[in-house]
Structure formats: C-alpha cells, structure tokens
C-alpha positions as a Python dict, from the first residue, in 0.01 Angstrom:
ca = {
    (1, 'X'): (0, 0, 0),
    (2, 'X'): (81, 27, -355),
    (3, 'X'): (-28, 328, -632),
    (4, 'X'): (-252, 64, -793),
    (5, 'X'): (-450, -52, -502),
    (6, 'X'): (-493, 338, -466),
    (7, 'X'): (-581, 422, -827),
    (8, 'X'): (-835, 124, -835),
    (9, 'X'): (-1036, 189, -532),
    (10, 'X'): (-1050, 609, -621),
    (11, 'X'): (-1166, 480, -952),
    (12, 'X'): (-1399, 214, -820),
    (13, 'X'): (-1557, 498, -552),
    (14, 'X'): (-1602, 754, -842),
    (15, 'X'): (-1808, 463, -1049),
    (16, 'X'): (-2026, 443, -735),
    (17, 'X'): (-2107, 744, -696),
    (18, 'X'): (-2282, 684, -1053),
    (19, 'X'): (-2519, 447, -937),
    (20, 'X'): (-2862, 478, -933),
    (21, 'X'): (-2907, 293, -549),
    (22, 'X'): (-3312, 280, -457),
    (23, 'X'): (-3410, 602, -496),
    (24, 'X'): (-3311, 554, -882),
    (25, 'X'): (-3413, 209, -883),
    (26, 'X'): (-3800, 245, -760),
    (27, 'X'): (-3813, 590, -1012),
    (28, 'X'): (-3784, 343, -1250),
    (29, 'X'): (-4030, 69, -1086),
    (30, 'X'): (-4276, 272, -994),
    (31, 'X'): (-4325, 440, -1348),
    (32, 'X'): (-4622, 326, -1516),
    (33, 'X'): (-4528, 192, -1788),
    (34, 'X'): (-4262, 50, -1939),
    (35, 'X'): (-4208, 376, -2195),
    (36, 'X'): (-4186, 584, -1905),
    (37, 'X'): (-3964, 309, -1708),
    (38, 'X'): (-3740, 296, -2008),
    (39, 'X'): (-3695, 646, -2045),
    (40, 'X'): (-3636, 727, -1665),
    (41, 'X'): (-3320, 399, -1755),
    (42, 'X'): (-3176, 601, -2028),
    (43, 'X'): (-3103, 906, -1754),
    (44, 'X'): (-2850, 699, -1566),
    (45, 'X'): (-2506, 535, -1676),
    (46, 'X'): (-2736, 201, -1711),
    (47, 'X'): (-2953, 340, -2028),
    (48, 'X'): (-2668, 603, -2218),
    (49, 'X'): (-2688, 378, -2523),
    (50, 'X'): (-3029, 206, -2465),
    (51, 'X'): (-3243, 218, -2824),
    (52, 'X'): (-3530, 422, -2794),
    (53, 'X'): (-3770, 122, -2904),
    (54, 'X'): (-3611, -99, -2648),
    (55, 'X'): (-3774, -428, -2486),
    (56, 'X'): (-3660, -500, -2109),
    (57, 'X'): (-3461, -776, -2232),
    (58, 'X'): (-3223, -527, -2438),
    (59, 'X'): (-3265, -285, -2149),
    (60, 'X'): (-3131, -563, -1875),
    (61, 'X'): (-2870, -661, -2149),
    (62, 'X'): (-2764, -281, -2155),
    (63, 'X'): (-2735, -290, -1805),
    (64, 'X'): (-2492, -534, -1762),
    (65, 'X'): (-2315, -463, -2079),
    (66, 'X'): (-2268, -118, -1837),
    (67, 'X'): (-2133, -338, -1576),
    (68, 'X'): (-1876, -559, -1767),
    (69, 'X'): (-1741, -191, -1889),
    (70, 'X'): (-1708, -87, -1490),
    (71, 'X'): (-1545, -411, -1388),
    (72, 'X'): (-1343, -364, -1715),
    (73, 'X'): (-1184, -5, -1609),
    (74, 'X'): (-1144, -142, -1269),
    (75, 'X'): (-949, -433, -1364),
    (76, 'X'): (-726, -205, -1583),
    (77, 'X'): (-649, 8, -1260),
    (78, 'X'): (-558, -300, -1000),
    (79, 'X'): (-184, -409, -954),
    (80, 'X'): (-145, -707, -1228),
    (81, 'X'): (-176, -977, -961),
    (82, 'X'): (-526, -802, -805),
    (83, 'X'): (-692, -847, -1189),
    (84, 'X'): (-874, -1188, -1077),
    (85, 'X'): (-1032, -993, -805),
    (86, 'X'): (-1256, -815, -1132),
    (87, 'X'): (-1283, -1151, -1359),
    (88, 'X'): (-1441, -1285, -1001),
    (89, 'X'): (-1675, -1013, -981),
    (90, 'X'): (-1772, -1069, -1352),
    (91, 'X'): (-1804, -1455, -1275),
    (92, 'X'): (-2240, -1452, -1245),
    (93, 'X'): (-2174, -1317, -1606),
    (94, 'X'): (-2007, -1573, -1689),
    (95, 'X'): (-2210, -1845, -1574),
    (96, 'X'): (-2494, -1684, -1770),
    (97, 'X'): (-2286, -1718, -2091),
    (98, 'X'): (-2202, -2087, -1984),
    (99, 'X'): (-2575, -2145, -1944),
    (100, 'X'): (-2675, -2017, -2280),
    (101, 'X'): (-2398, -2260, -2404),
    (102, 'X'): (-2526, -2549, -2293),
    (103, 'X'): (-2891, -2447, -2364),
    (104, 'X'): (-2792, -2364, -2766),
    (105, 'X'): (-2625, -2705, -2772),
    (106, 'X'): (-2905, -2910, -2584),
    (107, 'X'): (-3112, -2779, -2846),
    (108, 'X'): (-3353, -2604, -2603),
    (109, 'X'): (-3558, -2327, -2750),
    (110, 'X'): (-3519, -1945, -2661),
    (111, 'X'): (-3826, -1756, -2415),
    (112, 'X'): (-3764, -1441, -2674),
    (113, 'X'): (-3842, -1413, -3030),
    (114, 'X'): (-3471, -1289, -3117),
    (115, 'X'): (-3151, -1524, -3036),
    (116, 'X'): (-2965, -1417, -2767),
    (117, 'X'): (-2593, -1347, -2770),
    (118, 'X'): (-2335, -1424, -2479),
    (119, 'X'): (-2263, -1121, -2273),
    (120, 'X'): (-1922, -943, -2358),
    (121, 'X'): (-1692, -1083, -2090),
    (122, 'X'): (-1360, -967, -2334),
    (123, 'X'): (-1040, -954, -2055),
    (124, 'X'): (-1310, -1045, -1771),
    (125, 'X'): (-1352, -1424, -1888),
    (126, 'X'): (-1209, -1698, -1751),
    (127, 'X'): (-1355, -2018, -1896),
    (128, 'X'): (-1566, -1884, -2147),
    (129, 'X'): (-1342, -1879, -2493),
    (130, 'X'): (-1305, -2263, -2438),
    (131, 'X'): (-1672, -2311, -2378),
    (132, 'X'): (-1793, -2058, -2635),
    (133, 'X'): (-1637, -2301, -2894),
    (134, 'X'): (-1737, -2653, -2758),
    (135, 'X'): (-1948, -2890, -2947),
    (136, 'X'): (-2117, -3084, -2681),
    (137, 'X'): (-2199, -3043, -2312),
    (138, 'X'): (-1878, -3262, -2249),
    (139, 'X'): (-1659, -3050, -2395),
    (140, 'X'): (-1810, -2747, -2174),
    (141, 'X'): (-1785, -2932, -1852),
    (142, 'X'): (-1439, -3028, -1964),
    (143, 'X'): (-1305, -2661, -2043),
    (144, 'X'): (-1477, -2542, -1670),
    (145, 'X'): (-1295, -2877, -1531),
    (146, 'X'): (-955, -2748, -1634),
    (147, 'X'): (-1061, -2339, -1484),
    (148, 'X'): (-1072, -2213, -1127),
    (149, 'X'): (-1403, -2295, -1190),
    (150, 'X'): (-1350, -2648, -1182),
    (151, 'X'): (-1595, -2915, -1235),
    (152, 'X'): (-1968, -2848, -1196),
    (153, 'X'): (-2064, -3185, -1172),
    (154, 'X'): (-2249, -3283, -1456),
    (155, 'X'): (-2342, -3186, -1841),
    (156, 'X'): (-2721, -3149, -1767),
    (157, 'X'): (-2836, -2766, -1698),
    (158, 'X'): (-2979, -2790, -1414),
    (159, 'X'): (-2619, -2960, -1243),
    (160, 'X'): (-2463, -2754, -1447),
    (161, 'X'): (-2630, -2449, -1308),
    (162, 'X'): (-2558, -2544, -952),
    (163, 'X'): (-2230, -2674, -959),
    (164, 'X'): (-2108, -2321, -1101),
    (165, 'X'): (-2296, -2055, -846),
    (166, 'X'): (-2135, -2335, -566),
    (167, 'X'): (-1795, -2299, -730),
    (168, 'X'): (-1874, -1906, -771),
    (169, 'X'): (-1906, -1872, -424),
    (170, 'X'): (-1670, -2083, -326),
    (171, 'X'): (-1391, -1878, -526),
    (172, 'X'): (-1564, -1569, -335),
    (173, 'X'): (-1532, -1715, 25),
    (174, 'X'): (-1128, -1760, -99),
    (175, 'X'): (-1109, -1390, -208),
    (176, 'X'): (-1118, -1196, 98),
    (177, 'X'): (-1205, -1252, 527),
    (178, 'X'): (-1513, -972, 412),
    (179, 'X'): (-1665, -1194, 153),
    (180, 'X'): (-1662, -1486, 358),
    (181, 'X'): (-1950, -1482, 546),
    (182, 'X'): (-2161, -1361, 195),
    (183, 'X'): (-2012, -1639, 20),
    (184, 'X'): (-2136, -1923, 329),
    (185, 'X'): (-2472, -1773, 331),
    (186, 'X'): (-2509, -1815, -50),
    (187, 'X'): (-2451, -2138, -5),
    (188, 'X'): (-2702, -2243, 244),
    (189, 'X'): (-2937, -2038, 27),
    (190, 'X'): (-2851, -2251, -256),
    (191, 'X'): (-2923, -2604, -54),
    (192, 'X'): (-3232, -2479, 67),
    (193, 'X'): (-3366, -2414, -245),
    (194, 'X'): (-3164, -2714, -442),
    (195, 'X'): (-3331, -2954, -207),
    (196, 'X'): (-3658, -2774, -73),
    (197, 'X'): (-3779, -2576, -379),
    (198, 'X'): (-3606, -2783, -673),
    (199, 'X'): (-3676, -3114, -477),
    (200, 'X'): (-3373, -3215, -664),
    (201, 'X'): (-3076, -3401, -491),
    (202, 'X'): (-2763, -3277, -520),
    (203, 'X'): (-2445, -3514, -713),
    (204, 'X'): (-2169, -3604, -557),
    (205, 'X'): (-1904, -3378, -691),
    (206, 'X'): (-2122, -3030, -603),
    (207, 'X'): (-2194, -3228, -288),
    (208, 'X'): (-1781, -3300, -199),
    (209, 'X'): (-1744, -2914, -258),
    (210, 'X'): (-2017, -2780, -1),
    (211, 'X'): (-1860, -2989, 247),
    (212, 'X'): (-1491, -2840, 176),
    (213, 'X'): (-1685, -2504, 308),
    (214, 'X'): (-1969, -2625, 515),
    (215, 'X'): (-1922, -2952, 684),
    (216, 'X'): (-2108, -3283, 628),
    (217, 'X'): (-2421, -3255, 836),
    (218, 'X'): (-2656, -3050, 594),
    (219, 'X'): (-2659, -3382, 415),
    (220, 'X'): (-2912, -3516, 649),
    (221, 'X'): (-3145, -3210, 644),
    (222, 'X'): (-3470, -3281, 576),
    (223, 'X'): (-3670, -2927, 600),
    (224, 'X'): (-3542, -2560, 636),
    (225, 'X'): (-3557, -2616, 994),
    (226, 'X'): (-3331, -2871, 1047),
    (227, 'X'): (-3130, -2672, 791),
    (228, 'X'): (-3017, -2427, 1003),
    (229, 'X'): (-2965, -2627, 1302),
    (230, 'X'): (-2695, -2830, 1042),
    (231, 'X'): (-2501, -2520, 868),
    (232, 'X'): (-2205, -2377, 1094),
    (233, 'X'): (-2325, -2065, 1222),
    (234, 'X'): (-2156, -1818, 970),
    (235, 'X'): (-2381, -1968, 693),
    (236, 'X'): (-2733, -1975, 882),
    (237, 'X'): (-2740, -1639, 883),
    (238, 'X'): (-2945, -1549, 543),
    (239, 'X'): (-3202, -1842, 596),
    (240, 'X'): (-3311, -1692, 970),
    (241, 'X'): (-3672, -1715, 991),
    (242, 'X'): (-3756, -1926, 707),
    (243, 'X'): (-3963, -2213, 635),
    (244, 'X'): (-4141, -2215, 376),
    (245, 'X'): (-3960, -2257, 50),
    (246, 'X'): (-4175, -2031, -137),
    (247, 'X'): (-4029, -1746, 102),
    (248, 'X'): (-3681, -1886, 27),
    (249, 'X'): (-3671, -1476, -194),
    (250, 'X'): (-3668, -1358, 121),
    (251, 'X'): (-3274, -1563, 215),
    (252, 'X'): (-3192, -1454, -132),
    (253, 'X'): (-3267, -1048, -41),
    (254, 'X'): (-3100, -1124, 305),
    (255, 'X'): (-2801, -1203, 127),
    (256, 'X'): (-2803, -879, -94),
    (257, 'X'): (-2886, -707, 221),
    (258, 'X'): (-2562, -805, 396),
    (259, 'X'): (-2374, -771, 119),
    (260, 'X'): (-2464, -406, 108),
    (261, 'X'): (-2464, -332, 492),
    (262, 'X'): (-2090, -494, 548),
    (263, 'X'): (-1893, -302, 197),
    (264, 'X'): (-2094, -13, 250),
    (265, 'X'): (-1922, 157, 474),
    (266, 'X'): (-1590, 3, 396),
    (267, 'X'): (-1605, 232, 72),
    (268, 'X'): (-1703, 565, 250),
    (269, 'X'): (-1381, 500, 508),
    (270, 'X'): (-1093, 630, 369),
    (271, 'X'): (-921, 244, 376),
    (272, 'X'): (-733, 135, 43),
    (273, 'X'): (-657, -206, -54),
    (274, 'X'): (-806, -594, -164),
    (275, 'X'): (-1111, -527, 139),
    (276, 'X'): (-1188, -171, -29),
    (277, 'X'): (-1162, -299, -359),
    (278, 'X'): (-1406, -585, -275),
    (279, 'X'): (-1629, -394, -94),
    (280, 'X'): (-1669, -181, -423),
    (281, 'X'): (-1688, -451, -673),
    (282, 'X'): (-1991, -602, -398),
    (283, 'X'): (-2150, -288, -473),
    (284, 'X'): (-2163, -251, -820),
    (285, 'X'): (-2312, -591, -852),
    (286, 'X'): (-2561, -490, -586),
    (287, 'X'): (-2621, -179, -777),
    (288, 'X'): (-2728, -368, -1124),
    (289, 'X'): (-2946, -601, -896),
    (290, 'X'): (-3161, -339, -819),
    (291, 'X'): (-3150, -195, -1146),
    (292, 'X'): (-3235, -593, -1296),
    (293, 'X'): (-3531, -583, -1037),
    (294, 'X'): (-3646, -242, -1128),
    (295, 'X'): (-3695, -274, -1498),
    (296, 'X'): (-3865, -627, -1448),
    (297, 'X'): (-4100, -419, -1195),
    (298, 'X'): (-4122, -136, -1442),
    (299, 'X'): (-4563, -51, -1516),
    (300, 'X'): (-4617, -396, -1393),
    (301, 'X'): (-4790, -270, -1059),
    (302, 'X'): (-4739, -239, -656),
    (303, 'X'): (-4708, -656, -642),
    (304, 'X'): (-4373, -628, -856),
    (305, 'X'): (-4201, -346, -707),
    (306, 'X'): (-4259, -510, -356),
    (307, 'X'): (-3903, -661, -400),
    (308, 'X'): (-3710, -357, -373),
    (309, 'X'): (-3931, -255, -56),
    (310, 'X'): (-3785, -543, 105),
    (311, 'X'): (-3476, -480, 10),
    (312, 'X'): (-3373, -249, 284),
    (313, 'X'): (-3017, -181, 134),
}
C-alpha cells in the first residue's frame, strides 16, 4: 500500500463527510419554493458561491462546478498512475461538454435564455480540448475516436449520446472487480431504453461494443421481458421487475441504489487502495445526483420530490 493510495482515500472520506446525503437533499426538495430551496443550497459545500439571484440552472451548474473541484483535489492526492481513476469519475462531465459541442455546431438552439458554457473539466479532461476546438461533428467523433473514449458511432446526437455513456461504462466495468457489476447494469438500462423508450435501433459500432461486455443475444430482444432473459445475469439485475418503459426511472434509481449500497460501506471500513478510492469517487457522484434531483424538485410539489423517496440510498 503506498502513502498516496492512503492520502487519497483520507482525503476522499473527509470530502464525504461534506455531503449533504437525503436528509440534505429532501431539505432542499421539500422547501416551498425555489427562494427557500436555493437558500437551504447555499448552506452546504454545493451553494458556497451560489449568486443570491440564482436560477436552478446556475444552481445545478454550481453543483457540479463543486464536484469537478472534489475530483480535482482527489486526483492531486492519488499515486501518478491512479489519476485516470478521477478523469473517469469526471467522464458524465465530460460527455455533457461533448454534447453541448455537437449541439452549438449542429446549430440547435439552447432551452435557456443565456448560452451555456462547457463545464470546467481543467486536468480532469480527456477528450475534450480536441473537441472543444472542432469545426464539425466529424472532427468531434474523430478527436473521441483517437481517446479511451473511442468511437461513439456516429456524428448525429442522439448516436453520439449513446455511444459515449456505452463507452463510459465500459471504461468503468475495466476500472475495478467493484464497479463491474454497476457498469453491466448501466448497460442493460441503456438498451432498454435505446430500444424500448427511444424506439431507436442501435449502429453497429455501439452495437460491436455491448457485445465485447454483454454477449450477442440482447440483439434479438424484442420487449423488457425477453430483455432480461438475454443479458448475462450480472447485468439483469437493475431492470428486475420492469416492463413498462415508462417505469424504465425506476432501473435507472436501481442502479444509483447499488451503487450506493456496494461503496458504502467499503468507505466506512478502514480498507485503503483502487476499491476504497472507487467506492468514494461512486459516492460523490451519487451525492450530486441527489443534490441534481433535489433542486429540480425544489417548490415544485410532492409529485417531484417522489424521486428521492424511491431512492432508498
């Protein structure tokens, strides 16, 4: 065991105990409006430099700006060849900036009045400096072709959009035995609703990749059912029980669930190392989930803070 596996996961347990977990989280759904959500948010490590006129899209952009900081410190404290470990925990960040790429150059027009600017990924990103300067959606799927990424398999958003959350997860299923079964269950999360909610087919390239990790036979799946009777039996897991693709939320909160329930109490043993320090990184994304759900939820009634009821984490 070396002094910076050590170093990072004391570090990475002291962040934690920052968090705001679900107590914190449904203070700040359950207010009744979104002044009093947004000044419950500036009491926690989420909201210290949150404006006092602030929208929830600055708010949830403060939040993970908070985040990106965390992951930042973190990275600083692994052994130099544990660093990826962070930039993987940062990649959903990532793929937001990528998406905002491609949607600036397809021309497609903001849901906000304000533009929005990429997230600040600084020693975190992987692909991004490449993409942040293409001129064309060729020239992004090019720069992610040449990453760990790799190739998303395609230049429209929507392929785009998929191909990166299957190569996200597949880098997590590589990172550690913990993250394995997380990383398969996102996965058949992300069939299910590719195929059942989207109604979209899925190209060839994303396809070739969810067989490396799940085997050929969800190709012939034609409802959730026969789904799960097709995935290999670590990746069923998070879909147990559903049917309906408008429930397919409820695979999508299994998954944070799990997530929580296997690194939890990794972090309160007294182990060190890469399953500690993934464990932690787990639940700091976890952590800003709640907090993302929370200030959507914020004075919006019982209906929106429902989420975080069923999220028994």
């Amino acid at each position: 065991m070396t002094a910076g596996w050590v170093a990072g996961t004391v570090r990475g347990r002291a962040l934690l105990h920052r968090s705001i977990g679900l107590v914190g989280a449904r203070a700040i759904a359950e207010a009744e409006s979104w002044p009093a959500a947004r000044g419950e948010l500036g009491t926690t490590p989420y909201g210290v430099h949150l404006p006092d006129d602030a929208d929830r899209v600055a708010a949830h952009r403060t939040a993970v700006t908070a985040t990106l900081w965390h992951l930042r410190v973190l990275a600083g404290w692994l052994p130099p060849g544990a660093t990826g470990l962070a930039r993987l925990a940062a990649g959903p960040f990532e793929i937001a900036n990528v998406e905002l790429r491609i949607a600036s150059l397809s021309g497609a027009p903001d849901d906000t009045a304000r533009p929005i600017e990429p997230l600040p990924l600084a020693s975190l990103a992987v692909a991004w400096p490449r993409v942040a300067i293409a001129t064309s959606a060729d020239q992004v799927r090019a720069s992610l072709s040449r990453s760990v990424w790799g190739d998303p398999g395609g230049t429209d958003a929507s392929a785009m959009a998929l191909g990166l959350r299957v190569g996200w997860a597949r880098r997590l299923q590589r990172a550690s035995p913990l993250a394995r079964p997380w990383a398969l269950g996102m996965l058949g999360v992300l069939i299910a609703r590719e195929q059942f909610a989207f109604q979209r087919p899925i190209g060839e390239i994303t396809a070739h990749e969810l067989d490396r990790a799940l085997g050929r036979r969800w190709r012939t799946a034609s409802t959730l059912a026969e789904l799960r009777e097709r995935l290999p039996e670590p990746a069923v897991w998070a879909l147990a029980g559903i049917d309906d693709p408008s429930s397919l939320w409820r695979a999508e909160l299994a998954v944070l669930r799990r997530v929580f329930a296997d690194a939890e109490p990794i972090v309160r043993s007294s182990r060190y190392g890469r399953d500690t320090m993934v464990a932690v990184l787990a639940l700091l994304l976890v952590d800003l989930w709640r907090v993302s759900a929370a200030i959507e939820a914020a004075g919006r009634g019982a209906s929106r803070t429902g989420v975080l009821d069923a999220d028994a984490a």
